[in-house]
C-alpha positions in Angstrom: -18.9 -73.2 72.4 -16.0 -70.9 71.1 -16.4 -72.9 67.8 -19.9 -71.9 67.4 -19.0 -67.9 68.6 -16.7 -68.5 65.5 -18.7 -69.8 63.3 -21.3 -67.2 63.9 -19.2 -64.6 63.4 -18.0 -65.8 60.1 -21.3 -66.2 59.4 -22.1 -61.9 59.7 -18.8 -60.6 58.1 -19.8 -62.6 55.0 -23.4 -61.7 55.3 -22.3 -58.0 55.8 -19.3 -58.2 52.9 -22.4 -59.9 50.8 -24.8 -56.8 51.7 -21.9 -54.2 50.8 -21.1 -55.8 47.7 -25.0 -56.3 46.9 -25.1 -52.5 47.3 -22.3 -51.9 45.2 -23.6 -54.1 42.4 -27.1 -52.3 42.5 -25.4 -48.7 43.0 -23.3 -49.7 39.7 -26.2 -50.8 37.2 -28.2 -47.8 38.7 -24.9 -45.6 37.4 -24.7 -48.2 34.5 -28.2 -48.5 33.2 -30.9 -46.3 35.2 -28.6 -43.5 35.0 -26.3 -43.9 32.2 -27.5 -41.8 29.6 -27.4 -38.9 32.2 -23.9 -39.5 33.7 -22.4 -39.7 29.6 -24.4 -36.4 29.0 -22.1 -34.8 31.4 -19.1 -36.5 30.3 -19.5 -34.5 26.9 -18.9 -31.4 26.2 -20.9 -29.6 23.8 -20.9 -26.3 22.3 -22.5 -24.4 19.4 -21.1 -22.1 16.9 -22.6 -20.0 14.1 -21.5 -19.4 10.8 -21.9 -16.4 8.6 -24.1 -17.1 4.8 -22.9 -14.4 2.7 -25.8 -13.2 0.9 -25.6 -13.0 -3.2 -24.2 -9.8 -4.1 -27.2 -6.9 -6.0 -26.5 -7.0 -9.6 -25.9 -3.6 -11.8 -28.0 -2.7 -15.2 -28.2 -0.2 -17.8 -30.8 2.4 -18.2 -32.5 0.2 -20.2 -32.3 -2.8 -17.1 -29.8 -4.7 -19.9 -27.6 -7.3 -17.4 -24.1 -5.7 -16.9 -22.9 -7.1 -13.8 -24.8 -10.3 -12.3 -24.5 -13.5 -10.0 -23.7 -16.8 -11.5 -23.8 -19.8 -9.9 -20.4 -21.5 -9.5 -18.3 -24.0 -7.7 -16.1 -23.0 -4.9 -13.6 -24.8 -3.2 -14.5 -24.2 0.7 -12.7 -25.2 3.8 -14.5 -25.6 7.3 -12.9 -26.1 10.7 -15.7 -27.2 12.6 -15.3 -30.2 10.4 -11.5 -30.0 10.3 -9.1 -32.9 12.0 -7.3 -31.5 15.1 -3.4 -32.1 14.4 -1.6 -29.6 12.3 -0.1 -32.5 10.5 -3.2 -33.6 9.4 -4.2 -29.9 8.0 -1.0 -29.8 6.2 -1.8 -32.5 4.5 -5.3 -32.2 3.6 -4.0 -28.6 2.1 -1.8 -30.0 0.1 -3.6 -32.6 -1.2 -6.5 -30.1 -1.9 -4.0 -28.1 -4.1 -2.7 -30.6 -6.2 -5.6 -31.9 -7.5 -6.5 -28.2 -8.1 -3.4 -27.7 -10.6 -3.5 -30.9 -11.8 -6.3 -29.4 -13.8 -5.0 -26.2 -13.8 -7.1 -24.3 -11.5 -5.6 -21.7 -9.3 -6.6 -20.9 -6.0 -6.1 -18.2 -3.8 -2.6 -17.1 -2.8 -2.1 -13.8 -2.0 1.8 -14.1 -0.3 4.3 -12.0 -1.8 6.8 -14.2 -2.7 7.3 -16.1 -5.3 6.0 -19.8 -6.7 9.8 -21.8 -6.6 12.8 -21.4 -5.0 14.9 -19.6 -5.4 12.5 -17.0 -3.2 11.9 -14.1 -3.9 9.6 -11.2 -2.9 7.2 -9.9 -5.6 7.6 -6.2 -7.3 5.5 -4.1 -5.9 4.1 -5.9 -3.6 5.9 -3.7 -0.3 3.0 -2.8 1.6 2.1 -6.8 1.4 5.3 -7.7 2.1 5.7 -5.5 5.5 2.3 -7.0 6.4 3.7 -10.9 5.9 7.1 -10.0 8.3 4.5 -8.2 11.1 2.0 -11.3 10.7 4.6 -14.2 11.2 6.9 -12.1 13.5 10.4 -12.3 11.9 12.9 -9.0 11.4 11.8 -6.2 8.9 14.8 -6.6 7.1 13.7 -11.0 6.7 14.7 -12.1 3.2 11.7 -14.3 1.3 13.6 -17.5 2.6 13.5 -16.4 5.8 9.9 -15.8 5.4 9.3 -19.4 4.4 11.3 -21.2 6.5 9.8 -19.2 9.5 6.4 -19.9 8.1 7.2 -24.0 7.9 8.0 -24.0 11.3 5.0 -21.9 12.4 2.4 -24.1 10.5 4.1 -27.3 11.5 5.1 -28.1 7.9 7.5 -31.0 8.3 10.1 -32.4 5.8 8.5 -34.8 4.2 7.2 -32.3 1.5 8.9 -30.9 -1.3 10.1 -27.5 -1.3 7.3 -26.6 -3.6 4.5 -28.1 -1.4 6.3 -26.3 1.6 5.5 -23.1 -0.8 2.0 -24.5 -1.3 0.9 -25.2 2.1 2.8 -21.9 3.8 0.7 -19.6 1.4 -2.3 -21.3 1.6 -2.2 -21.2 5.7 -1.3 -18.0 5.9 -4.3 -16.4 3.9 -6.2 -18.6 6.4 -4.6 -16.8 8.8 -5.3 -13.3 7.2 -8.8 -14.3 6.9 -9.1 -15.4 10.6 -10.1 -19.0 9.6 -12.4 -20.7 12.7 -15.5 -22.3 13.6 -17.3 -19.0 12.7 -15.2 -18.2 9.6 -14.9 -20.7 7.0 -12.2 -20.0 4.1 -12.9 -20.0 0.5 -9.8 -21.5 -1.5 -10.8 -21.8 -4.4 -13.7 -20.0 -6.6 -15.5 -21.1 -9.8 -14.3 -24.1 -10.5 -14.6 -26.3 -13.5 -17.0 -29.6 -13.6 -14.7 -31.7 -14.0 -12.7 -30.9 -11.0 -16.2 -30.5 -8.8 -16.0 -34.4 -9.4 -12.4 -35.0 -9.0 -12.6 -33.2 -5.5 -16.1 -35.1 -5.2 -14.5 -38.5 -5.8 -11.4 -37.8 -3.2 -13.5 -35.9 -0.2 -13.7 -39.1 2.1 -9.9 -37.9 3.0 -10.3 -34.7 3.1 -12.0 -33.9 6.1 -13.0 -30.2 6.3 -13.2 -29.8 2.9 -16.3 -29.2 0.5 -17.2 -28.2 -3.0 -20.6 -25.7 -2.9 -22.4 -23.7 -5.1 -22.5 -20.3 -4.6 -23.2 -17.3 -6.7 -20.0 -15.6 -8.2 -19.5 -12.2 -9.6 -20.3 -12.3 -13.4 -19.4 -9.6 -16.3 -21.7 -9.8 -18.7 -20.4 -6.7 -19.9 -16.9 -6.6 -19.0 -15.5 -4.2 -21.7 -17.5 -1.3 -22.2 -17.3 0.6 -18.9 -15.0 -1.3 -16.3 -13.7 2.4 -15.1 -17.2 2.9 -14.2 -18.5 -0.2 -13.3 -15.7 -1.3 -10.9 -13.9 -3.7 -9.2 -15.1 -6.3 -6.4 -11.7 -8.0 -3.9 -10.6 -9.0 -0.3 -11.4 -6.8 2.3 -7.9 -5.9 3.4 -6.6 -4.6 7.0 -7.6 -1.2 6.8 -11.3 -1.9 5.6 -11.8 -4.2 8.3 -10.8 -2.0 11.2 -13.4 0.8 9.5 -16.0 -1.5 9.0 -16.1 -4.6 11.4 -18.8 -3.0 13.5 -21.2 -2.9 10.5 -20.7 -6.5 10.2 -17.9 -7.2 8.2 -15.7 -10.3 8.3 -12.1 -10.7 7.7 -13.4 -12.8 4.7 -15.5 -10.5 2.8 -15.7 -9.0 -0.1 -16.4 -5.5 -1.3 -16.2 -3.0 -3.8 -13.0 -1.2 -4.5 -13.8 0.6 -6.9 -16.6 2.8 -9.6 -20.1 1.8 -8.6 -19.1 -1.4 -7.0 -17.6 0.9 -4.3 -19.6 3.8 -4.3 -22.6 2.1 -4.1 -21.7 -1.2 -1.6 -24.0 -0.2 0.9 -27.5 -0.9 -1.9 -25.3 -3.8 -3.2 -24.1 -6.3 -0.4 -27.3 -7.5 1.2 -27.8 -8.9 4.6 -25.9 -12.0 5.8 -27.7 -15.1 7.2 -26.6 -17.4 10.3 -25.7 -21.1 10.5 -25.5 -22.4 13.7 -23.9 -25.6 14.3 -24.0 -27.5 17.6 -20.7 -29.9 18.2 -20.5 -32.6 20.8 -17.0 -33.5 21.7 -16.0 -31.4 18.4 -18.1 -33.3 16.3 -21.3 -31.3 14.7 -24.7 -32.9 15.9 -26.5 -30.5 14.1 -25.9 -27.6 11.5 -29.6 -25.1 10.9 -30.0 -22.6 9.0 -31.6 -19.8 11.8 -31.5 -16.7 9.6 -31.8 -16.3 6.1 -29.6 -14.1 3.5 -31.0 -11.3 1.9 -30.0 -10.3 -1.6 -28.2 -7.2 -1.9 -30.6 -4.3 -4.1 -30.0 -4.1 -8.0 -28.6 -0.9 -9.7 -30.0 0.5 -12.2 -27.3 3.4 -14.1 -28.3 6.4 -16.3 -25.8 4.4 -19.1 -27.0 3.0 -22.1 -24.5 0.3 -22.8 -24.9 0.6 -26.4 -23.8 4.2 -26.3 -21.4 3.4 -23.8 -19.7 1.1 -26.6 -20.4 3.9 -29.4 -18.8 6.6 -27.4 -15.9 4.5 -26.6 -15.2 3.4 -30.1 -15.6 6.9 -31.5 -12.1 7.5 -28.9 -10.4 4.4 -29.5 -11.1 5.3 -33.3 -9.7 8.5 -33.0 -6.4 7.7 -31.0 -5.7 4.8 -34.1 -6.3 7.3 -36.8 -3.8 9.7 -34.8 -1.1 7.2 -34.4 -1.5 5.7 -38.3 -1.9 9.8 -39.8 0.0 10.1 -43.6 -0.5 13.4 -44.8 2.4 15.4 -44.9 0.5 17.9 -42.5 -0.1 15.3 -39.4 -0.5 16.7 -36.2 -1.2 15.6 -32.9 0.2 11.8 -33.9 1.2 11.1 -30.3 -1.8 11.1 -29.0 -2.1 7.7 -26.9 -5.0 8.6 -24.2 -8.2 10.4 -23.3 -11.8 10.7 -22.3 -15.1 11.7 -23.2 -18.1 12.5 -20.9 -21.8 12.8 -22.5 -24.3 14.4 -19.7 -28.3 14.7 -20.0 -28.4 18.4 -20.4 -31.9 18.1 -18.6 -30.7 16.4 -15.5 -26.7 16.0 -15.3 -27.6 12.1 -15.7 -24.2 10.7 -17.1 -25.4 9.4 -20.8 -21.5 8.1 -21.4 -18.3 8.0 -19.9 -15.6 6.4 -21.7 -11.7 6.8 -21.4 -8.6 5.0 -23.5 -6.8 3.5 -23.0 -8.9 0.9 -21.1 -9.3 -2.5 -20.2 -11.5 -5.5 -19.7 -12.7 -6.7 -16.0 -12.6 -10.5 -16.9 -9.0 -9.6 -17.6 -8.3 -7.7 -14.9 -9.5 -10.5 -12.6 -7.8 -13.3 -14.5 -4.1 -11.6 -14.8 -3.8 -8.3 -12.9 -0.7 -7.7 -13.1 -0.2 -7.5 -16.6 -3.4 -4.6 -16.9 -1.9 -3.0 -14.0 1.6 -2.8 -16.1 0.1 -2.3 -19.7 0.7 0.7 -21.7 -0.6 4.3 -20.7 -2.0 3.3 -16.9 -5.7 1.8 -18.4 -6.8 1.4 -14.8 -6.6 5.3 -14.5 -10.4 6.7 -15.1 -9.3 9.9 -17.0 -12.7 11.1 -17.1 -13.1 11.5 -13.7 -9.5 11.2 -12.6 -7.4 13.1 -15.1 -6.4 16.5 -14.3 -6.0 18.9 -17.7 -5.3 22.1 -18.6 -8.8 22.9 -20.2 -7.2 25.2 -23.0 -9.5 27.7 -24.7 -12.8 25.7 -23.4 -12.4 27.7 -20.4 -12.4 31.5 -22.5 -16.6 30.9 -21.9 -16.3 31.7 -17.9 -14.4 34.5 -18.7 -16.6 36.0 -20.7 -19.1 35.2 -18.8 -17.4 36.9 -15.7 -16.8 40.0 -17.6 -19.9 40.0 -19.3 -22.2 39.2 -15.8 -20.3 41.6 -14.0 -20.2 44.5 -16.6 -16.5 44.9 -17.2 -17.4 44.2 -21.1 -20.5 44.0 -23.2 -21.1 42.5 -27.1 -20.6 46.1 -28.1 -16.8 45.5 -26.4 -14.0 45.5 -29.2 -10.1 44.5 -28.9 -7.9 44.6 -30.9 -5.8 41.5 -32.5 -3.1 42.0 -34.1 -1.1 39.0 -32.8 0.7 40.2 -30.2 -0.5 41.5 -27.1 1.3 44.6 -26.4 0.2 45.6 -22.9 3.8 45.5 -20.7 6.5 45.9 -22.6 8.4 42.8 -20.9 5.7 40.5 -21.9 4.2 39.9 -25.1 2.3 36.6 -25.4 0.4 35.9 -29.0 -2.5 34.8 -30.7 -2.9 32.1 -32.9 -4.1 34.6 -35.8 -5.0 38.0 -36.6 -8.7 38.5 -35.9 -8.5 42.6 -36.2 -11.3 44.3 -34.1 -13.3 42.1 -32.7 -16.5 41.7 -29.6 -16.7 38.9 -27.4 -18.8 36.6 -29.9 -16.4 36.8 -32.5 -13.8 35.7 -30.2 -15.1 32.7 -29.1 -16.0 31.5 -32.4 -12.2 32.4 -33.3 -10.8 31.8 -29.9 -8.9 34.4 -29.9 -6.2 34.8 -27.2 -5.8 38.6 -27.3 -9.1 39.5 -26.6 -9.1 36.6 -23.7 -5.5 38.2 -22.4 -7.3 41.9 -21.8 -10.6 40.7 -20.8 -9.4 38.4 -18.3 -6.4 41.3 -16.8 -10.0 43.6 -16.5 -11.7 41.0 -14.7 -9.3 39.8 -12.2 -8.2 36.8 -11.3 -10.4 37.0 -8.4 -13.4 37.2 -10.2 -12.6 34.8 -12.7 -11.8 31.9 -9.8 -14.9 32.9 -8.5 -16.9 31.9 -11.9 -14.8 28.8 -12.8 -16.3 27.4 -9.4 -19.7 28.2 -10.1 -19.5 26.2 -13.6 -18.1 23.3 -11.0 -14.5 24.1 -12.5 -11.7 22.5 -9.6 -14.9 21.7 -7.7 -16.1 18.1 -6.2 -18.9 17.6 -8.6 -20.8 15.5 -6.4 -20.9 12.1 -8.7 -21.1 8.9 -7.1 -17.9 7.1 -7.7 -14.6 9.0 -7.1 -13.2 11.9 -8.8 -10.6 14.3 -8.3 -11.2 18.2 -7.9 -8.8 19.7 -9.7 -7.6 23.2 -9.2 -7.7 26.6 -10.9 -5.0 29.0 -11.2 -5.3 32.1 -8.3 -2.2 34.1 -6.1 -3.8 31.4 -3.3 -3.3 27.9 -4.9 0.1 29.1 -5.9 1.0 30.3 -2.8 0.5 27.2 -1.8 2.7 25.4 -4.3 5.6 27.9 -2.9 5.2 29.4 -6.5 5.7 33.6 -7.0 1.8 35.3 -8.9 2.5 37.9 -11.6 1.0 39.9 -13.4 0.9 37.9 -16.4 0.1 34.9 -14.7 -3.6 36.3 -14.9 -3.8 36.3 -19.0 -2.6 33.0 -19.2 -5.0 31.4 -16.8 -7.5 33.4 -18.6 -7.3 31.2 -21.9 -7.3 28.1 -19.4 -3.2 27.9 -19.0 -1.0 28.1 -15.8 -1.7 26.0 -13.2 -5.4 25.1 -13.8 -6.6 21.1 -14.0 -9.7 20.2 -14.3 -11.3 16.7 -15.5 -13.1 15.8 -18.3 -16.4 15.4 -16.2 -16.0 18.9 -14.8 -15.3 20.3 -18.4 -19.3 18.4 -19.6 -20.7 20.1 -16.4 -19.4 23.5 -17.4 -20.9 23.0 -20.9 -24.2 21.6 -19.4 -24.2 25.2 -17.5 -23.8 26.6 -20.5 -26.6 25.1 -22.1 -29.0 25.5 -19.7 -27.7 29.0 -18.8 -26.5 29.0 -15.8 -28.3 26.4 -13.7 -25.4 24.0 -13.1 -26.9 20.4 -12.5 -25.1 17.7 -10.1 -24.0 14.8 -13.0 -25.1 11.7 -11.4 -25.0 8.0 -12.6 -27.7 6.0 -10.5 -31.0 6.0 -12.5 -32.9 3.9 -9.7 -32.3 0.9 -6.7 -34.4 -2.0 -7.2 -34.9 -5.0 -4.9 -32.7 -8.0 -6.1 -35.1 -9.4 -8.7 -36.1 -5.7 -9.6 -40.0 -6.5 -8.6 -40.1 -3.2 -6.6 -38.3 0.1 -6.8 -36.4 1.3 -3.1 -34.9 4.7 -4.7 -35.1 6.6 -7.6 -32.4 9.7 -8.3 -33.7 13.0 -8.8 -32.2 16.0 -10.7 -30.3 18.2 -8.1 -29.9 21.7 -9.0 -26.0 22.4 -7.6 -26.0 26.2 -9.1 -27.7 29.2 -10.2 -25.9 31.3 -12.1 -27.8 35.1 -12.5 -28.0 36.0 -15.8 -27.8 39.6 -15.0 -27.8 41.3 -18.6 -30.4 39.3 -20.2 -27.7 38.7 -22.6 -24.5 37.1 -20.9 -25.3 33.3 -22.0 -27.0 34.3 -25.4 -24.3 35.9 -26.5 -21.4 33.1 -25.4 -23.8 30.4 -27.3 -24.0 32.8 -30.1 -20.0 32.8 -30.0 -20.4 28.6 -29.6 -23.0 28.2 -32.4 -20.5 29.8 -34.5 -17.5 28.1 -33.7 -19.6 24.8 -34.6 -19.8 25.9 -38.0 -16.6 26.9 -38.5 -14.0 25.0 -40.4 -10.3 26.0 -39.1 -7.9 26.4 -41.7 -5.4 24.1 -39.6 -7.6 21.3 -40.8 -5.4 18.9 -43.0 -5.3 19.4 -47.0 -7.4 16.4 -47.5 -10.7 17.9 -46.9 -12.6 15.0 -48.5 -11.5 13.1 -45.7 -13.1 15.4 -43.1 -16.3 16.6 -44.5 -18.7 13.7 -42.3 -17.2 14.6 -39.7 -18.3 18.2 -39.6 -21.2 19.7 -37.4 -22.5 22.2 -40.5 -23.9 18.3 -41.5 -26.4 17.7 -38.6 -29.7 18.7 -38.9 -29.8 21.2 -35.9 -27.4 23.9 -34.6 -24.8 22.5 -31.9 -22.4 24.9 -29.8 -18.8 24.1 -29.2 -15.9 25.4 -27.6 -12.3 23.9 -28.6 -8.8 24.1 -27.5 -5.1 23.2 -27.4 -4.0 23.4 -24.0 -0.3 22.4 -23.4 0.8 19.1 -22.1 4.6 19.7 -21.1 5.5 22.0 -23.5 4.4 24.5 -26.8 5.4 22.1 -29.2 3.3 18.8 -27.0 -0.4 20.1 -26.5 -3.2 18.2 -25.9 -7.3 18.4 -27.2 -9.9 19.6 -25.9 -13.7 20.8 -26.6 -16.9 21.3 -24.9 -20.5 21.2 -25.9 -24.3 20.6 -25.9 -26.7 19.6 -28.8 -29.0 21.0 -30.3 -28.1 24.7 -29.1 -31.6 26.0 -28.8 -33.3 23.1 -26.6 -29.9 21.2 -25.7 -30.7 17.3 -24.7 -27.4 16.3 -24.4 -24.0 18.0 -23.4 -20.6 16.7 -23.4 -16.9 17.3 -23.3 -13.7 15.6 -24.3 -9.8 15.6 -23.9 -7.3 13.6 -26.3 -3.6 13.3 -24.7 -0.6 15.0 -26.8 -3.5 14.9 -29.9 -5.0 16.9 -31.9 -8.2 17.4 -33.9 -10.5 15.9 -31.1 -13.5 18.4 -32.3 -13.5 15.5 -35.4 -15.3 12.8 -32.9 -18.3 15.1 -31.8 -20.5 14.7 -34.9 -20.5 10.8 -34.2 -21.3 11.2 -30.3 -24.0 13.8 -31.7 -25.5 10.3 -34.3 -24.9 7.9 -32.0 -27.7 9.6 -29.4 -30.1 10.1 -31.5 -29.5 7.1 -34.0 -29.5 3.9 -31.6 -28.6 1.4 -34.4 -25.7 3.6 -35.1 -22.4 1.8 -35.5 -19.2 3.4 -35.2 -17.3 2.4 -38.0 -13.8 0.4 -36.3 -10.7 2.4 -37.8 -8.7 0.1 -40.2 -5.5 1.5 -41.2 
């Protein structure tokens, strides 16, 4: 009986141990197969990220919609993390193999760290603002040596011994502009831009290793015209630091671009488009799915008041007048160190900027293949001198006096002074004239420029008075053009107060032949004469004809003529009788010209076929003996269409290039003829 109770009871553990294990069995393919797919969904983790597409950059045209600055389609070298191995090892190494194929066919990439290529290290010249920022980034001593630098920077990024010093160099800079350009799943990094075919197929042909890294085409920043106004045109580079902190909450990323400089700057708001989105969707760090959910949209084009052609006619006529300076062999040469200057040509109608040129200068394809060596060429060519430089305007300033005195009644044309050389009013201070012009009125005087009449007429007027005018002709005044310029200053008992300098009395008659301390620019000196010629309604100069969209099928914006001043004419005869003086002084030949007269006759303005109305003078540099060049003007004098100005640095005989800026308006085949010596 207890064999059978045994037996029995066997019987039900193993029926029960059968049942559990039954229900394990079913509860495991039910995890396994019913529920599998489920249960493995869970066990991944998945995220998405989103990627910025920079939208292609609005291009910039001439008045006449000639191409000067467009988008070319290019290869560029571009690194992405989402698609990146995990291991620093691993990026080290795709890096560096990335950058030796690259200079294996010569191709740089981008390497902003401020040391140098080889050991032994060294920090770059000039480069101290970049260097501080490299010691705060990796976190070594302010006082770090380059070597330091690097071997801080090997052990931050993981780069191990088994590469070369020079690869060490390679990787360290490459990671670290990562770095500086927060490289992530939402930031990829460009390495390398433009590159040729042929290494678009070496890279091609070696990808399968290097995870993370792709060649794409993208549109690139292209010059057509890279030589004829780069001062005005601009510059395009890395948004630095600073930029980003000011600007992140519009949009930027710490890999942009954007202008730096000219219109490119002034104008990056019409220029850099709307960015689209890329959203990618990893699984375990692996992307699933990459969509394009908002589009780019082109930046606007720009459309200047330039006419390229002139652009290049004006800026030979200067570069063609600093050679003949320099290579001068008449016994009676003046003016032969003249290296540098400007010349600004303004729509007397509408203060639309017809020309800006300035020389030295350089080309933009150079200065974005080797900056350095523009940057440390001869005479600072990256300086915009029309905008930028700051003169003494010389005797082109004697027209706001006289129009000060005449305005406000302290003289009239029926006004004579005296010049016999030497002005004689204090007995401690005797300044003199360049001639002896005998009794002369205000007209007379300009044409002559005489400085005795200008030292009495300006000690009349008053300083005050005379500060007072020189800003309504926009003199040491913002002059509201698009790009950057400086203000300048004009001489008053105020500006030198604030220069801890002592006003006296005769401080007055110099400033009042455009001496002392006043500076001015070049584009100021055009707007004064562009008053002039439209007596006294000073227009804003301005050099954005129109906005287009991208493919210029629609217009956005189009620039209208702003009226900046009125000046009253309240004689009836104040700015007849200073172009009278103008018209005059046009026609006259100065007897400093050199002896071979031959030589100089095409260049005079009796030639053209209708009146024009200058001002010249020879403002001091540093010294009597070192002066400079100036004049001021507008053609034709009695319905003026253009007005223009111009300095030449430690030069002379700069009123010799206005008869070709005067043909090269109105003459559009017209072809400066290139100075051979």
């Amino acid at each position: 009986m207890k064999g059978i109770f045994e037996k029995i009871r066997a019987f039900f553990f193993m029926a029960v141990t059968l049942s559990v294990m039954s229900l394990c069995v079913i509860s495991l393919m039910k995890i396994q197969i019913v529920d599998g797919e489920e249960y493995r969904l869970k066990a991944q983790s998945t995220s998405m990220a989103s990627q910025i597409i920079t939208s292609p950059r609005g291009e910039i045209v001439d008045a006449n919609g000639v191409e000067i600055v467009s988008n070319k389609v290019g290869y560029n070298v571009v690194l992405e993390k989402a698609f990146f191995p995990s291991g620093q090892n691993e990026w080290n190494n795709i890096i560096c193999s990335i950058a030796l194929i690259l200079r294996k066919g010569n191709v740089e990439w981008i390497d902003s760290l401020p040391i140098t290529k080889s050991e032994p290290y060294e920090f770059l010249t000039g480069r101290e603002s970049d260097i501080a920022k490299l010691r705060n980034s990796i976190m070594v001593q302010p006082y770090a040596t380059a070597d330091e630098c690097i071997l801080e920077m090997t052990e931050l990024y993981q780069i191990d011994e088994s590469y070369t010093g020079e690869e060490k160099r390679i990787i360290a800079g490459i990671r670290y502009e990562m770095a500086l350009r927060s490289f992530s799943l939402s930031n990829r990094y460009t390495l390398a831009e433009d590159i040729p075919m042929e290494m678009v197929i070496k890279l091609k042909e070696a990808s399968y290793s290097l995870d993370g890294m792709d060649v794409v085409e993208e549109p690139n920043r292209y010059y057509s015209v890279s030589d004829a106004a780069p001062h005005l045109i601009g510059t395009i580079g890395a948004i630095n630091a600073e930029e980003y902190a000011a600007k992140k909450e519009t949009g930027y990323a710490l890999n942009d671009s954007l202008g730096k400089s000219g219109v490119e700057l002034a104008m990056e708001n019409e220029l850099r488009g709307s960015k689209g989105i890329r959203t990618l969707e990893l699984v375990n760090g692996a992307v699933v799915s990459d969509l394009i959910t908002e589009d780019a949209v082109p930046g606007n084009t720009v459309q200047l008041t330039v006419e390229i052609d002139y652009q290049r006619n004006v800026q030979q006529t200067l570069e063609n007048h600093l050679m003949w300076l320099q290579n001068q062999t008449s016994y009676s040469a003046k003016g032969t160190g003249g290296n540098a200057g400007a010349i600004v040509v303004l729509d007397a109608k509408t203060g639309a900027v017809l020309a800006m040129a300035t020389a030295p200068t350089y080309d933009l394809n150079d200065y974005l293949e080797d900056y350095s060596s523009v940057l440390n060429a001869e005479n600072n060519p990256l300086v915009n001198r029309a905008t930028q430089g700051i003169y003494r305007p010389g005797s082109t300033f004697k027209p706001v006096v006289a129009a000060a005195a005449l305005n406000e009644g302290f003289i009239n044309t029926q006004t004579h002074i005296r010049c016999n050389h030497t002005y004689t009013y204090w007995d401690d201070y005797q300044p003199e004239c360049t001639g002896w012009h005998g009794n002369i009125n205000v007209i007379t005087a300009i044409e002559k420029s005489c400085n005795i009449f200008f030292y009495d007429v300006g000690r009349i007027t008053g300083i005050d008075r005379i500060a007072e005018y020189a800003s309504y002709f926009g003199l040491g005044e913002i002059t509201g053009l698009e790009t950057f310029e400086n203000k300048g200053y004009i001489a008053t008992p105020d500006f030198f107060a604030e220069r801890n300098k002592d006003w006296e009395a005769g401080n007055v008659v110099q400033a009042s032949i455009g001496q002392s301390d006043t500076g001015v620019t070049p584009l100021q000196m055009a707007v004064q004469a562009s008053t002039l010629a439209n007596k006294g309604i000073r227009y804003e100069p301005y050099i954005i004809k129109n906005i287009y969209t991208y493919n210029m099928n629609d217009i956005v914006s189009h620039t209208m003529p702003t009226v900046a001043n009125v000046i009253e004419d309240k004689t009836g005869y104040t700015f007849d009788s200073i172009i009278e003086g103008m018209e005059l002084a046009a026609n006259f030949a100065p007897y400093s010209y050199p002896s071979e007269r031959d030589y100089y006759k095409p260049y005079l303005l009796s030639a053209l076929p209708g009146q024009a109305a200058i001002k010249t003078g020879t403002p001091q540099m540093t010294s009597e003996e070192d002066t400079g060049s100036a004049f001021i003007g507008f053609y034709p004098s009695d319905n003026p269409e253009i007005a223009f100005s111009g300095f030449i640095e430690h030069g002379e005989y700069s009123k010799l290039m206005i008869k070709s800026i005067i043909d090269a308006y109105y003459d559009k085949n017209y072809k400066e003829q290139v100075y051979k010596p």
